[in-house]
N, C-alpha and C positions, 0 to 999 in steps of 0.2 A: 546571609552571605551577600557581598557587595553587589549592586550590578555590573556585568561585563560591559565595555564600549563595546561595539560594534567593530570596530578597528581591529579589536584584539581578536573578536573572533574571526575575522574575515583574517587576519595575517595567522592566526591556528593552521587557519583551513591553506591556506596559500602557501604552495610550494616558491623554494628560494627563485628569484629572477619575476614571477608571476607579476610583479609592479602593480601601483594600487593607485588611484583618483584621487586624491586631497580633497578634505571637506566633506560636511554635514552628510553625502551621500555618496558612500563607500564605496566601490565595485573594483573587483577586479577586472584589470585590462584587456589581460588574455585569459579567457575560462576554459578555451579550449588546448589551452598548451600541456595542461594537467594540472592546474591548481585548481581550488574552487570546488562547492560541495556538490552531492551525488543527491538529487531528488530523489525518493522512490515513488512515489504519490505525486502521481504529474497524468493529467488527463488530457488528452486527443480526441478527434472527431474526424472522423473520412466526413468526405459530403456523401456516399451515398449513406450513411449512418446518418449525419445531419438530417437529410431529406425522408428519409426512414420515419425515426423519432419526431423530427418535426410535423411528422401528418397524423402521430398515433399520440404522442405526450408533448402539443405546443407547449405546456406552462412550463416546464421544465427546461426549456431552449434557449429561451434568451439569451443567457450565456454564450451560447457560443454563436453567435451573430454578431462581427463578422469574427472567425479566429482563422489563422494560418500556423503553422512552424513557425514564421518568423515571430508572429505575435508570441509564441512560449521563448523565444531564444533571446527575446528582448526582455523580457522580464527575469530571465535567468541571467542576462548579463547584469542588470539590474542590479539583483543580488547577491553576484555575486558564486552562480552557481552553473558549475563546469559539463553536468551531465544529468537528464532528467531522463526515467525508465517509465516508459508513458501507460497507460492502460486507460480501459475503456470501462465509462464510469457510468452513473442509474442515469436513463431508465433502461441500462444493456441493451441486450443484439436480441431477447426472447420475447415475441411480439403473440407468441400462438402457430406460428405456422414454423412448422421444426426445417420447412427448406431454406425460407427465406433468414431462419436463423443459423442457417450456414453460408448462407452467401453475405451475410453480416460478418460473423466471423473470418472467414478468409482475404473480405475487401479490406476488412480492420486491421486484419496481419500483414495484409501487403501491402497496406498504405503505411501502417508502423516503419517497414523494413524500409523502405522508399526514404520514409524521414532518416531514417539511421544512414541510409548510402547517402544521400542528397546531402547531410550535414554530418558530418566523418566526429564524431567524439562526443557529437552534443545529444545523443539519444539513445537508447535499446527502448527494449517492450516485454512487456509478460502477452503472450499469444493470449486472444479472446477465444475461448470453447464455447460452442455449442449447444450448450443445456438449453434443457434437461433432455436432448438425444445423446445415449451413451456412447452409441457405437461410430458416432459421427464425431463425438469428443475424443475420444481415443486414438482416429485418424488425424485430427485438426494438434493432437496434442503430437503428434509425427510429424507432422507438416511443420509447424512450427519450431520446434526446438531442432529438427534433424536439418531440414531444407532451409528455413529461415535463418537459424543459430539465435533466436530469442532466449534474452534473461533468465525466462521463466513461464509460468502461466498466470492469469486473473479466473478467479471464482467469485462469487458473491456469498455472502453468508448466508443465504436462505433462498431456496426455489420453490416458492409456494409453500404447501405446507412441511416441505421436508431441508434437514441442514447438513451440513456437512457431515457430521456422526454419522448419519443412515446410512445403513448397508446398500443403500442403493447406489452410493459415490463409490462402494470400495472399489470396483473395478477402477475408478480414474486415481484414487488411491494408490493401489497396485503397481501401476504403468509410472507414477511419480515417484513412490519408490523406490521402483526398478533402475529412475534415471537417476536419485539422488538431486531431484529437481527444486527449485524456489518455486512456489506457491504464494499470489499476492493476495490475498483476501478483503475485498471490498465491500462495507454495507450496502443494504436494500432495506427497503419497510418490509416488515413483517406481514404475510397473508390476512393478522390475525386485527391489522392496528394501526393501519394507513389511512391518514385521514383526520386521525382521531380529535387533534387539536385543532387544526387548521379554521381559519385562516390564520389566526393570532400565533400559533405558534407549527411551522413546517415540522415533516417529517426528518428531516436531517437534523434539527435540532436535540430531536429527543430518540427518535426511534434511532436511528442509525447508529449510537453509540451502546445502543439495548441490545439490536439486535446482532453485531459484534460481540454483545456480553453472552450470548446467549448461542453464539454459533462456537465460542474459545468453550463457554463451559460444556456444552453438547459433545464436539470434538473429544474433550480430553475425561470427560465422567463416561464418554460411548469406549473408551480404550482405544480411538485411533492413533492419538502419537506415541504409544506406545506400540500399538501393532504396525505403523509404518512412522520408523524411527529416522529413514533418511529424508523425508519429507522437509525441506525447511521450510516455516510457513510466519510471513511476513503479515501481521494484524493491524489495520487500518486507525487513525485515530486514537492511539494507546493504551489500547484496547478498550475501549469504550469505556464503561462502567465496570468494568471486570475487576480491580484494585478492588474499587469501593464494598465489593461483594467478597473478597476473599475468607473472612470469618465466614460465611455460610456455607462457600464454597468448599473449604479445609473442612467443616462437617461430616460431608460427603466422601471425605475419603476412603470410607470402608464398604463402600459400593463401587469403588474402580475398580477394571479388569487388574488381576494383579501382573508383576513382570516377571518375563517368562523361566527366574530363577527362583520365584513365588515370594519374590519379595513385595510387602505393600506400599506402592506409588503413594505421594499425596497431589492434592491440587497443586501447590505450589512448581512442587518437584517438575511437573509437566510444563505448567505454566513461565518456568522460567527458560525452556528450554528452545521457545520460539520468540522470534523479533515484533517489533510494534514500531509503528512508525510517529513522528511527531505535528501528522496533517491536522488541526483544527483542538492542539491541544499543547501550543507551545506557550503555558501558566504554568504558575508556581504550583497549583494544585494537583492537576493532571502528571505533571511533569517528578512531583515528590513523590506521590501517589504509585507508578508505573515503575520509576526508577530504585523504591523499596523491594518491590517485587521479582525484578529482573537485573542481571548484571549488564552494568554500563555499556559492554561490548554488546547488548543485541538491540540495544535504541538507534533507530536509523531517521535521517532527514529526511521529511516528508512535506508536501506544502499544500495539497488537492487544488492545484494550480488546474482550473482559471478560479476558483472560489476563495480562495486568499492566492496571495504572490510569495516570491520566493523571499523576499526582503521582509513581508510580515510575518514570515516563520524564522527569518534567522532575527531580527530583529528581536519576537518576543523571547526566545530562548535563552539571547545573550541579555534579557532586563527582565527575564524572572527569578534571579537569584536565584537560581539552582544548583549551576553550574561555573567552575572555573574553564578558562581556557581551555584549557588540553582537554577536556572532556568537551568541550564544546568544538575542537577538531575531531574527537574522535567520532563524535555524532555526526556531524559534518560530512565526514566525508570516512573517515578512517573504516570504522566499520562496515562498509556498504563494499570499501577494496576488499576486504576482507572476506564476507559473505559472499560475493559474486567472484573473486578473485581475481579483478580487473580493476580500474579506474573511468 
C-alpha cells in the first residue's frame, strides 16, 4: 500500500471549516473547535508527583524537567491533535507507603481535573488509583469518575508479583463493572526482570511490551473479560508482543473459564474484544500485526507524549502503508468519539 501524505491524514481527521497551515508541516488551526485527533496515551505530571518521583527514581525524570499543560498543548497543536486523555505514567504514585500513595493519587486527579477546566476541550484523564490498597482504590475510583467526571481509570499491568487476572483485583473489577467503565492499562517492568539489559538496552524497550503481553494474556486465560464483560479495557502500545504470540496463545484455549452458556471462548475471541492503542508502535509491523487481530474500530491514537510527540505518531501511521485515509480518521479520532462517546 502507498504511503498516505500527512495532509490527507490530517484533512481525514479534520472536521469541515477546521482550516489547515500550508506546507511541509501541517497542523491544524483550530484543534479545539472539534477537529483534530483524540490522544489516548498522553502523560502528566503534578509537581507534587514530580518532586515525589524525583527524590525516589531521579533517572527516570528527566523528561519532564521543565513540562507544563502548555508544553503538551503545543505539541498537540503541532500535530495536529484536538484532545489528549492524560494519565499518569512509570515510575506511578506506589513508592511503599500506601498513605502517601493516596495523596499521590488524589493531587494527580485534581491536578488532571484542573487541566480539563483550565483548558476547556483540550484534555480528560483516566483517575490514578491507589494500588496496591484496595479499599482506598475503590474510594479514589468514587472520587474520580462520580466527583471528578474522569474518562476513565489508569492500572499498570503488574504490581509486584501479582497482574490483573488475580483475584486480588476482582473487587476493583467488580466496581468497573458495575460502572461499565474505560480501563487504561499502562506497562511497568516486571518484579521478575527490571534491570536485566540495562544500560545498553532500557526497560521500556523490551520489558514494557512483555509485560503488557503478559498482563492481555493473564487477564483473559484468568476468565476475567469474560466474567466482567462491561469493562472496556484500552492496552498500551498494541499490545505489546501479544499478536506475535497469538499461535501459542490460541493453544491454550482449552484451559479458559468457559462462557456462561458453556460455550468455549478462544484467545482471539477475547482478545479482539478490547482496544490497543498506537503509542510507540506507529510501523508497518506492529501496526499489520495488531490490526489482523482486532477490528479496525478498536485501534485508538495514542503517542506516550512526552516520549514521542503527536506529529511522530501521526506521521509514522500515515508513511507505514498500512492504512488508507478513512481508516487513518477513524483511528484518529473516529473511534475514541465512539468509545468514550464524546469528542
Amino acid at each position: 500500500m502507498r504511503k498516505i501524505d500527512r495532509r490527507i491524514f490530517l484533512g481525514g481527521l479534520a472536521a469541515a471549516g477546521a482550516g489547515m497551515v500550508a506546507g511541509s508541516n501541517v497542523v491544524l488551526a483550530q484543534p479545539a473547535s472539534g477537529a483534530g485527533s483524540i490522544d489516548v496515551h498522553h502523560h502528566f505530571a503534578s509537581p507534587y508527583w514530580m518532586r515525589t518521583a524525583d527524590g525516589i527514581s531521579p533517572s527516570t525524570m528527566g523528561i519532564w524537567h521543565p513540562w507544563t499543560p502548555q508544553k503538551s498543548i503545543a505539541v498537540m497543536d503541532e500535530g495536529g491533535c484536538q484532545k489528549a486523555i492524560v494519565s499518569v505514567t512509570t515510575p506511578g504514585i506506589s513508592f511503599g507507603d500506601n498513605a502517601q500513595t493516596a495523596r499521590l493519587a488524589r493531587d494527580s486527579n485534581d491536578y488532571a481535573a484542573k487541566m480539563r477546566s483550565d483548558y476547556p476541550g483540550r484534555f480528560g484523564f483516566f483517575t490514578a488509583l491507589p494500588l496496591p490498597d484496595i479499599d482506598a482504590t475503590l474510594k479514589e475510583i468514587a472520587y474520580g469518575l462520580d466527583t471528578l467526571k474522569a474518562d476513565g481509570v489508569g492500572m499498570f499491568t503488574s504490581y509486584g508479583k501479582y497482574y490483573l487476572g488475580d483475584p486480588i483485583f476482582d473487587p476493583i473489577f467488580d466496581e468497573l463493572n458495575r460502572r461499565k467503565a474505560i480501563l487504561f492499562v499502562h506497562p511497568t517492568s516486571a518484579q521478575c526482570c527490571a534491570g536485566l539489559l540495562q544500560p545498553q538496552i532500557t526497560d521500556a524497550d523490551i520489558e514494557y511490551g512483555t509485560d503488557t503481553t503478559r498482563a492481555i494474556a493473564h487477564l483473559i486465560m484468568s476468565g476475567k473479560t469474560i466474567a466482567y464483560p462491561n469493562v472496556r479495557i484500552i492496552w498500551s502500545h498494541a499490545g505489546g508482543t501479544m499478536p506475535y504470540l497469538q499461535w501459542r496463545f490460541m493453544r491454550e484455549t482449552r484451559n479458559m473459564p468457559k462462557y456462561p452458556d458453556g460455550r468455549q471462548p478462544t484467545f482471539e475471541d477475547e482478545a479482539r474484544k478490547m482496544w490497543y492503542d498506537t503509542a510507540q508502535a506507529a510501523v508497518a509491523a506492529p501496526m499489520s500485526a495488531i490490526t489482523k487481530m482486532i477490528p479496525m474500530s478498536n485501534l485508538l491514537f495514542g503517542t506516550d507524549y512526552p516520549y514521542n510527540t503527536v506529529k511522530d505518531i501521526r506521521d509514522g501511521l500515515a508513511n507505514c502503508g498500512v492504512f488508507n485515509a478513512d481508516q487513518l480518521a477513524q483511528i484518529g479520532r473516529g473511534n475514541a468519539v465512539a468509545l468514550f462517546g464524546h469528542g
